[in-house]
C-alpha positions as CSV (number, residue, x, y, z in Angstrom):
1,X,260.8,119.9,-71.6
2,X,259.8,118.2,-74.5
3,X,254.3,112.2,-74.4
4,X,252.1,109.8,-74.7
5,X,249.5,109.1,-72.2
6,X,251.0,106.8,-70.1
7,X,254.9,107.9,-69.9
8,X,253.5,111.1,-69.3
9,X,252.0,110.2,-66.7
10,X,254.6,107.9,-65.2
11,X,257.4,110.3,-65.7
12,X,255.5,112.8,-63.8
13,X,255.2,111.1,-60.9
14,X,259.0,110.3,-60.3
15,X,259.1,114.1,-59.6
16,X,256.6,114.1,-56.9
17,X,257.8,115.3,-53.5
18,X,254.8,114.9,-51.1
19,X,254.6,116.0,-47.9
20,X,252.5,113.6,-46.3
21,X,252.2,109.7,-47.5
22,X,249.7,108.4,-45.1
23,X,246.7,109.1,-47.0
24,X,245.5,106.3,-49.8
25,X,245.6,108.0,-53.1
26,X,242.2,108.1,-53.5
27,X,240.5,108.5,-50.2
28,X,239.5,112.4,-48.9
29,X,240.6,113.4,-45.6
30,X,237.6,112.4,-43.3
31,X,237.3,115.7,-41.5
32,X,238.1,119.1,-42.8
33,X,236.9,122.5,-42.1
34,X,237.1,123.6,-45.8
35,X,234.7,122.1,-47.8
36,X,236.3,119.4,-51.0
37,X,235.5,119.9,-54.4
38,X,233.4,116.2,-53.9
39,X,231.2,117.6,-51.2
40,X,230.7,121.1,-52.7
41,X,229.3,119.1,-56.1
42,X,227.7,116.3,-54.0
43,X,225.4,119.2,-52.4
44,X,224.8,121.0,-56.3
45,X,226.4,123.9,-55.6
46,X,228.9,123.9,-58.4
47,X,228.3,122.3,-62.1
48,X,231.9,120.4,-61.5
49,X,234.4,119.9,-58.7
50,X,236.8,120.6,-60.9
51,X,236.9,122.7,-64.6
52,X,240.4,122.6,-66.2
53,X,241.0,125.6,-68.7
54,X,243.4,123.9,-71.7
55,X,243.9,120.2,-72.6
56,X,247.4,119.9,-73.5
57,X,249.7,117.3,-71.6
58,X,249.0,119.7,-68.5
59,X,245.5,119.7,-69.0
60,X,245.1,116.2,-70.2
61,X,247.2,115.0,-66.9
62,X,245.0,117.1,-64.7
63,X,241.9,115.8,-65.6
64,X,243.1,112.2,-65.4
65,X,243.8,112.7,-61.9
66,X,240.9,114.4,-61.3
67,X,238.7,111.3,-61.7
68,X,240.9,108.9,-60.5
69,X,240.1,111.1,-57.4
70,X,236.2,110.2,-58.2
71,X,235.9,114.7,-59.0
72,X,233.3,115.4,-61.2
73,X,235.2,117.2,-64.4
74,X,235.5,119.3,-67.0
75,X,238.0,120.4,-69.5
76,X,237.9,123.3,-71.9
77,X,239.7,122.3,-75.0
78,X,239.5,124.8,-76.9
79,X,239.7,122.8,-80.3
80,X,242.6,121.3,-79.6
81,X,243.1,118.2,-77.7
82,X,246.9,117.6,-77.0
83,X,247.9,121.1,-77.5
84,X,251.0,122.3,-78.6
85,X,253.0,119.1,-77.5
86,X,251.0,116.7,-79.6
87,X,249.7,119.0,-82.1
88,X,252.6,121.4,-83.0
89,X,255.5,119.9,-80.8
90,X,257.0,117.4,-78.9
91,X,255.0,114.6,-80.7
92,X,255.2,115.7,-84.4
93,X,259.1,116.7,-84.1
94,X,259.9,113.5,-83.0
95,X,258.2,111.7,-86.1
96,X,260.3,114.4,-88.1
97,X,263.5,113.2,-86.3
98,X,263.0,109.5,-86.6
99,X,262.2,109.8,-90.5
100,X,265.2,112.3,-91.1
101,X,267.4,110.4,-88.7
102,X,267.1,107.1,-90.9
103,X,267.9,109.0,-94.0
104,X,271.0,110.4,-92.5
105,X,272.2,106.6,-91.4
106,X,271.1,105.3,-95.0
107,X,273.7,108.2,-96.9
108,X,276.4,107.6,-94.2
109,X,278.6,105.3,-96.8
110,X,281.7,105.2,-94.0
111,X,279.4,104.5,-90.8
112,X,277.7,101.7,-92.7
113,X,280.6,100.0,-94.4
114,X,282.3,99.6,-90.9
115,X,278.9,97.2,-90.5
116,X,280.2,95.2,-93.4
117,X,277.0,97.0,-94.6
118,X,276.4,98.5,-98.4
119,X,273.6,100.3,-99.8
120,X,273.1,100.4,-103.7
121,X,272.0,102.9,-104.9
122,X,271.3,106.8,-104.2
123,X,269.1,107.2,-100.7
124,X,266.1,109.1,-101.4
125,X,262.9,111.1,-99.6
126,X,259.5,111.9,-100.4
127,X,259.2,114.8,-98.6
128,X,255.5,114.9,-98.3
129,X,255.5,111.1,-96.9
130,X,258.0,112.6,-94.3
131,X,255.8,115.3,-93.2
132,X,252.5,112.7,-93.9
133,X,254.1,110.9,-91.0
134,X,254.6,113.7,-88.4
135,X,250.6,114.8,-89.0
136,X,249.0,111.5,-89.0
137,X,251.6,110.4,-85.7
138,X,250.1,113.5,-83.9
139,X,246.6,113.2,-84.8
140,X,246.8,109.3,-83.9
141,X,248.4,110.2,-80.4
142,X,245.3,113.2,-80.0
143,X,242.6,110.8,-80.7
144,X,244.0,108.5,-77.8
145,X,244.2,111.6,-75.6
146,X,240.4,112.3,-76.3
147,X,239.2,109.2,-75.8
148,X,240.9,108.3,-72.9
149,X,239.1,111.5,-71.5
150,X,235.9,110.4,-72.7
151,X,236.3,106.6,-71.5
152,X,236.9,108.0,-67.7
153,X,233.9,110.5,-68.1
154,X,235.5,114.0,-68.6
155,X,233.0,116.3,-70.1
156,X,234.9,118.2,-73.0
157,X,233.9,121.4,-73.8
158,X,235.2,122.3,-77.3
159,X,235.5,125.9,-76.9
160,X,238.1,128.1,-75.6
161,X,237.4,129.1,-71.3
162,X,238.1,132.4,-69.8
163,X,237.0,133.2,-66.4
164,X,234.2,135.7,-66.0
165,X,235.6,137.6,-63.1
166,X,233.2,136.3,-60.6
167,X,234.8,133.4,-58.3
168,X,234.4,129.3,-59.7
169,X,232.9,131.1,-63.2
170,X,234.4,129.8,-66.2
171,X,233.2,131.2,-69.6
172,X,233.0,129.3,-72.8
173,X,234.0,132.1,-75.0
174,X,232.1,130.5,-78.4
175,X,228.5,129.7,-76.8
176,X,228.8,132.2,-73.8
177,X,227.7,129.8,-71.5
178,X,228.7,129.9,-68.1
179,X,230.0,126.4,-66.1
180,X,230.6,126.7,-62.6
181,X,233.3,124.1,-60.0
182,X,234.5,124.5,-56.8
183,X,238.2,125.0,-58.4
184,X,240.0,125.9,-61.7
185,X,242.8,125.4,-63.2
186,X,244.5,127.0,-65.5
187,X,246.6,125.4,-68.1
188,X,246.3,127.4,-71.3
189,X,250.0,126.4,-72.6
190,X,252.3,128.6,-75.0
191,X,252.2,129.9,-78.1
192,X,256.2,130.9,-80.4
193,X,257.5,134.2,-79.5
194,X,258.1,136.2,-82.1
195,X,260.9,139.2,-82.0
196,X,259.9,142.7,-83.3
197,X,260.6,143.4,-86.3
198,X,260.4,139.7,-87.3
199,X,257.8,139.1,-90.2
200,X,256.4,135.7,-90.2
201,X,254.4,134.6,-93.2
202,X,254.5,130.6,-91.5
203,X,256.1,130.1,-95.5
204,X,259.3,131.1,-95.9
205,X,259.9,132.7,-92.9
206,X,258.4,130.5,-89.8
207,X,257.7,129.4,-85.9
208,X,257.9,126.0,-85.2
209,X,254.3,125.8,-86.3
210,X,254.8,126.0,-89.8
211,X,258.1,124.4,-89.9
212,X,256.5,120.9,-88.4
213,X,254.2,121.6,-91.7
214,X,257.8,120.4,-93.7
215,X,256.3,122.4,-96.8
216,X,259.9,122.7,-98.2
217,X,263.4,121.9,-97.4
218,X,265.4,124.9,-97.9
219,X,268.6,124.8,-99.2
220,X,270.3,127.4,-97.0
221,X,268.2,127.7,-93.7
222,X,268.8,130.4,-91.2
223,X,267.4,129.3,-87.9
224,X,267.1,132.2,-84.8
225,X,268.0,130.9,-81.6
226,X,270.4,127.8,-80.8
227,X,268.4,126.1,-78.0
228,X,266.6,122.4,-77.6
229,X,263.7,123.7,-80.5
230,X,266.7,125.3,-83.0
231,X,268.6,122.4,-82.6
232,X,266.2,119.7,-83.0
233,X,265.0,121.1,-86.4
234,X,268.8,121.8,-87.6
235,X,268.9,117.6,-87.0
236,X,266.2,117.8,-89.0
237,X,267.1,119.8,-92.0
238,X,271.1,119.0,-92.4
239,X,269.5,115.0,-92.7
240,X,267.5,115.9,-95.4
241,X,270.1,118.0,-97.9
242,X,270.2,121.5,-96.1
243,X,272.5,124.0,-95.2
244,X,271.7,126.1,-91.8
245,X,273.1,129.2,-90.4
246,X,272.0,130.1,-86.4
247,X,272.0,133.3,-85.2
248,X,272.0,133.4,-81.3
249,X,272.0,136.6,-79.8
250,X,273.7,135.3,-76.5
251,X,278.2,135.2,-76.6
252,X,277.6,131.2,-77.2
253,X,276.1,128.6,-78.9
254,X,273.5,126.5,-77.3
255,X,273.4,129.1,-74.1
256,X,271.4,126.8,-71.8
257,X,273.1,124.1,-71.9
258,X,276.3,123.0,-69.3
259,X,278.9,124.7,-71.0
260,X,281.1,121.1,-71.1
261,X,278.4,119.4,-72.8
262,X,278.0,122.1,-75.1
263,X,281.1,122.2,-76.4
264,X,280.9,118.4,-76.6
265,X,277.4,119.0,-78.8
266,X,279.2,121.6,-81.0
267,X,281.7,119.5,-82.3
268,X,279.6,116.7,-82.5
269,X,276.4,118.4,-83.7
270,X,277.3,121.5,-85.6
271,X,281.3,121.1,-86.7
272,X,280.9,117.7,-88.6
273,X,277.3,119.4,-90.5
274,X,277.1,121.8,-92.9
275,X,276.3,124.2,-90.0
276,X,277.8,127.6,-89.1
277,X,276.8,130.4,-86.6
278,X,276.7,134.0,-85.6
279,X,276.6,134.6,-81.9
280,X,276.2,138.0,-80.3
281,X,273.8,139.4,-83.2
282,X,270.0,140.0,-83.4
283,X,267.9,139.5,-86.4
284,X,266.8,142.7,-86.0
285,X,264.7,142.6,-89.5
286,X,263.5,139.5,-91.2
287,X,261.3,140.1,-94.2
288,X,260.0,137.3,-96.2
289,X,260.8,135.9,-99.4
290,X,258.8,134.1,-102.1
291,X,259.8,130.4,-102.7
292,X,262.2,129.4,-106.1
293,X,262.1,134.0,-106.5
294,X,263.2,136.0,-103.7
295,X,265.6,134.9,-100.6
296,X,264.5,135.8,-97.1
297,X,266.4,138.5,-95.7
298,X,268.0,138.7,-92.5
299,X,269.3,142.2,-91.1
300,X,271.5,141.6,-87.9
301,X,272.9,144.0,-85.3
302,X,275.2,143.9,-82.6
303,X,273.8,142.6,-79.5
304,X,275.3,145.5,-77.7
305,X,276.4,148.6,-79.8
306,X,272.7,147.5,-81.6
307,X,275.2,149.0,-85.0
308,X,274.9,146.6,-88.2
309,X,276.8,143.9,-88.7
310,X,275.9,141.7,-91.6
311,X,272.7,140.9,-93.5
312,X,271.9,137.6,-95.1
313,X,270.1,136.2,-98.2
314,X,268.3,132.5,-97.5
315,X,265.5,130.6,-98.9
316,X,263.9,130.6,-95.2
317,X,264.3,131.2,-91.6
318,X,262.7,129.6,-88.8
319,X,262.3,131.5,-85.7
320,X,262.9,129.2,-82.8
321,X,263.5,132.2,-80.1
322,X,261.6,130.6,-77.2
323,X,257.8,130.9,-76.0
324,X,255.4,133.2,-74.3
325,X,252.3,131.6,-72.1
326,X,248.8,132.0,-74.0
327,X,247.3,133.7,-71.5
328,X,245.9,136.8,-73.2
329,X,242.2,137.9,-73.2
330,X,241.3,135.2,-70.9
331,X,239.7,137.1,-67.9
332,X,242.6,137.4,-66.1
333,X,242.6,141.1,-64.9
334,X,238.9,140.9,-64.5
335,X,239.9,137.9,-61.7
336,X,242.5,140.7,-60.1
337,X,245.2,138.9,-61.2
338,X,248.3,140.2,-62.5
339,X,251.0,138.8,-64.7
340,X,254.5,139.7,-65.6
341,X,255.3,139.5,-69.5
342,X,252.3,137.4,-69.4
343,X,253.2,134.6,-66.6
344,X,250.5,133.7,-64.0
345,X,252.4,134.0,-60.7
346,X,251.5,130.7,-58.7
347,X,252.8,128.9,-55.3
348,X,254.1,126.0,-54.8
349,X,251.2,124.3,-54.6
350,X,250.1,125.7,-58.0
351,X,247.5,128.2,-56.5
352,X,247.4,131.4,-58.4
353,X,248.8,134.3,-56.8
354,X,247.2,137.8,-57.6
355,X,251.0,138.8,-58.5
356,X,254.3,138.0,-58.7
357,X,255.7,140.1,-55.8
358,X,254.1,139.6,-52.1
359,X,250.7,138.5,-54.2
360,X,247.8,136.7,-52.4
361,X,246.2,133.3,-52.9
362,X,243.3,133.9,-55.3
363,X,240.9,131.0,-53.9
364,X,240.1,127.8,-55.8
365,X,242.4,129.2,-58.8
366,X,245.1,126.7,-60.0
367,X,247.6,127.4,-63.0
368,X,250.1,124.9,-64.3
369,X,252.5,124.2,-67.1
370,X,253.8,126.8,-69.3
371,X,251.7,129.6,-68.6
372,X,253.4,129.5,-65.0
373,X,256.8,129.9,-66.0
374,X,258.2,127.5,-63.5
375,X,259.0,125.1,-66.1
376,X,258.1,125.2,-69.6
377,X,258.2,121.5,-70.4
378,X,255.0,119.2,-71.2
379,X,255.6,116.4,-68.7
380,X,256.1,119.0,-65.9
381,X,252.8,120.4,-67.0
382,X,251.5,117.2,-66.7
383,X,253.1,116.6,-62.9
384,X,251.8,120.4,-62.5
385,X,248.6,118.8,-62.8
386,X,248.6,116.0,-60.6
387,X,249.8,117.9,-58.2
388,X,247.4,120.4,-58.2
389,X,244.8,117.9,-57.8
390,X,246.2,116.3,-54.6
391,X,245.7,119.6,-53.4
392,X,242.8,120.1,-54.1
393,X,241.9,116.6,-52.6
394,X,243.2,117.9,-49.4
395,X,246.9,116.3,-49.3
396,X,249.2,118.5,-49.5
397,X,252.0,118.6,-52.0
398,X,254.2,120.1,-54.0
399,X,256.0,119.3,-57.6
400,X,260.1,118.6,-57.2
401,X,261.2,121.0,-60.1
402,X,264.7,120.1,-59.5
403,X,264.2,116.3,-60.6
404,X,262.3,116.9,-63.7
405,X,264.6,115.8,-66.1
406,X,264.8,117.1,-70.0
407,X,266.1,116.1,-73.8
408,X,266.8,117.3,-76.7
409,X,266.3,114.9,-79.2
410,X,269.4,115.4,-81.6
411,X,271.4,112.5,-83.4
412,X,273.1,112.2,-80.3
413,X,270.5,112.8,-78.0
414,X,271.1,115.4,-75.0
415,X,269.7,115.2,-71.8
416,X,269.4,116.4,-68.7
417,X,268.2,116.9,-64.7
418,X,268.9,119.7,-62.2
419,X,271.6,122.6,-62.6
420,X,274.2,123.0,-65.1
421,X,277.8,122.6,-63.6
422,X,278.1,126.6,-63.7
423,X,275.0,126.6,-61.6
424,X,275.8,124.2,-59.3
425,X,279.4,125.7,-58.5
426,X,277.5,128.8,-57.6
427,X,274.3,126.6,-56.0
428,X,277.1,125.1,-53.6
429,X,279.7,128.3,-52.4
430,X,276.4,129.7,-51.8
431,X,275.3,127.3,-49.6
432,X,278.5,126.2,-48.1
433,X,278.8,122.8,-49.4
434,X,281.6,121.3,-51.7
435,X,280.5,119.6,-55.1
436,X,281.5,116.6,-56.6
437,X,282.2,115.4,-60.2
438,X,282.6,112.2,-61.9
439,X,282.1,110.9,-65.3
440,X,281.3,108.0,-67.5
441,X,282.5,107.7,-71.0
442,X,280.1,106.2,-74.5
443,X,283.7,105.1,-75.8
444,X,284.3,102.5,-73.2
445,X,281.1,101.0,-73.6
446,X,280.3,97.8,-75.4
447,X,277.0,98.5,-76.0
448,X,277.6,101.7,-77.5
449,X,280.8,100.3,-79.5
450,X,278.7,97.7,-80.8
451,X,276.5,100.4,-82.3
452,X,279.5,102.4,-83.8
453,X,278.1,105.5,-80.9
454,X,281.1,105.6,-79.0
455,X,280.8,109.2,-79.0
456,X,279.7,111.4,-75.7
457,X,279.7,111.5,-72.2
458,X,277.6,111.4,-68.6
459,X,278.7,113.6,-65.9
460,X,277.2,113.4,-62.5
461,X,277.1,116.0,-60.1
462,X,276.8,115.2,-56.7
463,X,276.7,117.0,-52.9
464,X,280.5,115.4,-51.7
465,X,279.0,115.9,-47.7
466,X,275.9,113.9,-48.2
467,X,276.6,112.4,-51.7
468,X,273.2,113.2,-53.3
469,X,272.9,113.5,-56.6
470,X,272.5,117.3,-57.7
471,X,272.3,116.8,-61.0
472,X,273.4,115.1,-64.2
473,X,274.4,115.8,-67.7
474,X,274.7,113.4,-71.0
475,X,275.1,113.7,-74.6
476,X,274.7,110.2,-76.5
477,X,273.1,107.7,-78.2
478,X,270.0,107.2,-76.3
479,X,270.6,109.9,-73.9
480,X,266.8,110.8,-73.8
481,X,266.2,107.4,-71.9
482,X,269.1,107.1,-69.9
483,X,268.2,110.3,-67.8
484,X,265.1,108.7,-66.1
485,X,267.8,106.5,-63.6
486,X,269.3,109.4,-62.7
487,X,266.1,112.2,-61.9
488,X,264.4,109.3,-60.1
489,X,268.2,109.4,-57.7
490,X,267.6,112.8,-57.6
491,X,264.0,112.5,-56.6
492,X,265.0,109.8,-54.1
493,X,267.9,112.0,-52.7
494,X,269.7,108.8,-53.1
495,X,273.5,108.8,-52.7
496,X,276.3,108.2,-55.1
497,X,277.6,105.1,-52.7
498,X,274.0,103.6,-53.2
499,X,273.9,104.0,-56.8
500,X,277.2,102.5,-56.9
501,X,276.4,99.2,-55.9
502,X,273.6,98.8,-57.8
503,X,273.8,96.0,-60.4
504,X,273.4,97.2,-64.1
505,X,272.3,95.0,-66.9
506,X,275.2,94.1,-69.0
507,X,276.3,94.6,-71.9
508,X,273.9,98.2,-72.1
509,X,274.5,102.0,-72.1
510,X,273.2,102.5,-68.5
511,X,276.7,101.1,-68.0
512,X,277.7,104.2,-69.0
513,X,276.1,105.7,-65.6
514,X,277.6,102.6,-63.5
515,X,281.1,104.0,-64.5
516,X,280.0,107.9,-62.9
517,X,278.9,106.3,-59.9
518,X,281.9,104.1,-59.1
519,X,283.8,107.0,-59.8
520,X,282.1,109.5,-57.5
521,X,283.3,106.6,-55.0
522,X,286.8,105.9,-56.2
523,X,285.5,102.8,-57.4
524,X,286.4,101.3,-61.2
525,X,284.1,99.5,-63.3
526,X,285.3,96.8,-65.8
């Protein structure tokens, strides 16, 4: 969902979907008869146009925007610059990935002899260099967030904001001091949900938090919940020596996901690794262990009769059940607004509602990224943000959810835009239009063949009416990348014809795409 500045930035703009184009990006309307945040702080009545509550990717995007609009800004950072993304996700995982991902290319003897290629010698780690890596990768990508904040003239607040009650008041909650802007936003991210009756000592038994921390690798790992974060860090472990067990409470593994790529990922992801699963159980008790002295034990029930079913022994578990928003004890009742299981109910234009059902605009309130719910993912926090700033410029528009693409960042990658093919069957009877399906193969690809990656597959989705692009699914080698083509088409509403006769650089894996276009079109590709 999953980030540096600028592909941040840039990827958030392929999903904008504005309403009006006329207007240059950084001139105000010239008459209005609401007053902009640039003439309510050119008269002094407010400390800042604009005061952004969180600097994750969200936050961080926001207030980017923000100047480029010439607003006088804030952000409250609440000690941490690059939030959970570049801090304790997105960022760090990814350095985890690549380090783990070369040690599991090193070992393969078979994969690398088929390159006329032979390593001497056993393949070896330093665990703490690994995990060295991950921490100095996130703080280097933090201190570019921060100082590209500071270059443009953001003042950064260090402490943590919560509004006061009072409208435009924002609170730091360390000094007590009071700032004051013509509009807020919100953007106070997530934080690892933790079941009941899970006991999490971020040691032997952990979020995602502590397991970025690599203090150990486990030799039998049970990891709770088979979606993009379980899966990632089961990449992770089974490169560097370990055995993992999931336990999903849904019927099926990797619940999320298109069902066809799933079953592709299982075999390709799971099967081949020393990898096996329960599905249908909770861990309804998880009690911590001590390292090298006592396992970790895992009691799990039925999903549905809630009776016992088995209970497991393991040096650790990782708890990788999803995320709530962070949006406790931040003044929000006080403000009248109301949240459901702690989401901030917002419009399409990002403005807060004062609840989810029939709730009314609460003025000059904004809330993006994960703390709205619409899509927990840091580069749609990030187009969140911009978005929220062209309204409060005075354009209208509103963020294209539906061509935000996503990746999980396995060895092969997944990826991802729009519904899953379940979805979409029900998206069209409902609607009353019939759906298309075509599909490029890795294994006919001389790109991929030439890196031994001949495994996977893109499937494209597509409205046969109109022939838009509805959505698309792959699992390969550089999955994560290839996605972009197809959320722009998506974004574009362009047509499966169009994309069709579009030239693609040859010999490379976007080929793989060219072959699912044709296809929707009855056309071959060599």
């Amino acid at each position: 969902m999953r980030f540096f500045i600028a592909s941040t930035l840039i990827t958030a703009a392929t999903a904008f979907a504005p309403t009006s184009t006329t207007t240059p990006l950084r001139t105000l309307p010239q008459t209005t008869s609401i007053a902009t945040s640039l003439s309510a702080s050119a008269c002094g009545t407010y400390d800042f146009d604009v005061i952004i509550v969180g600097c994750g990717v969200g936050g961080h995007g926001a207030a980017l925007h923000s100047r480029s609009q010439s607003l006088t800004t804030a952000i409250f950072s609440g000690s941490d610059v690059g939030g959970t993304c570049v801090n304790r996700g997105c960022v760090p995982s990814k350095a985890l990935l690549a380090a783990s991902g070369r040690v599991r290319e090193m070992q393969a003897e078979q994969h690398l002899s088929e390159f006329g290629i032979k390593v001497e010698g056993e393949v070896t780690f330093d665990r703490e260099g690994v995990a060295a890596h991950a921490k100095q990768l996130a703080n280097r990508v933090k201190g570019n967030l921060e100082g590209s904040l500071v270059a443009l003239g953001v003042d950064i607040v260090d402490g943590r904001g919560v509004l006061t009650g009072k409208p435009n008041e924002v609170r730091d909650e360390s000094s007590g001091k009071v700032y004051t802007a013509k509009d807020i936003i919100l953007a106070p991210g997530s934080i690892p949900f933790v079941p009941p009756g899970v006991t999490v000592d971020e040691k032997t038994v952990y979020t995602s938090d502590g397991a970025l921390e690599l203090q150990s690798v486990p030799e039998w790992v049970a990891i709770i919940g088979s979606g993009y974060i379980g899966l990632e860090f089961s990449d992770v472990y089974t490169a560097l020596g370990s055995e993992v067990t999931f336990i999903e409470a849904l019927p099926n593994i990797m619940p999320t996901f298109d069902r066809e790529i799933a079953k592709q990922a299982e075999r390709l992801l799971i099967r081949e690794r020393p990898i096996d699963y329960r599905t249908g159980v909770f861990a309804s008790e998880v009690t911590p262990g001590i390292p090298g002295e006592k396992p970790v034990t895992i009691k799990m029930i039925d999903a549905e009769t809630k009776e016992h079913v088995e209970t497991l022994e393991v040096d650790a578990a990782m708890v990788a059940t999803g995320r709530v928003p962070n949006t406790a004890n931040m003044g929000l009742e006080e403000t009248g607004i109301e949240t459901s299981r702690g989401f901030v109910a917002v419009d399409e234009k990002m403005r807060v509602l004062t609840k989810h059902d029939d709730g009314e605009v609460v003025p000059g309130v904004y809330c993006i990224g994960d703390a709205n719910g619409k899509m927990m993912l840091a580069h749609a926090a990030s187009a969140q943000g911009i978005s929220a700033i062209e309204n409060i410029s005075g354009r209208a528009h509103e963020v294209n959810h539906d061509a935000i693409p996503a990746a999980c960042f396995t060895h092969p990658e997944i990826a991802m835009v729009g519904p899953t093919e379940e979805q979409a069957i029900e998206l069209a009877a409902k609607e009353g239009w019939e759906l298309g399906k075509s599909q490029g193969s890795f294994r006919a690809n001389s790109k991929a063949l030439a890196e031994l990656e001949g495994n996977g597959m893109a499937k494209v989705l597509y409205n046969k009416g109109t022939g838009k692009v509805v959505a698309v699914h792959i699992i390969g080698i550089h999955a994560a990348d290839l996605i972009q083509e197809c959320a722009n088409a998506v974004a574009a509403g362009t047509t499966v014809k169009e994309l069709s006769m579009m030239v693609h650089t040859h010999p490379t894996l976007c080929e793989v795409l060219d072959e699912a276009f044709k296809g929707a079109v009855g056309m071959s590709a060599h």
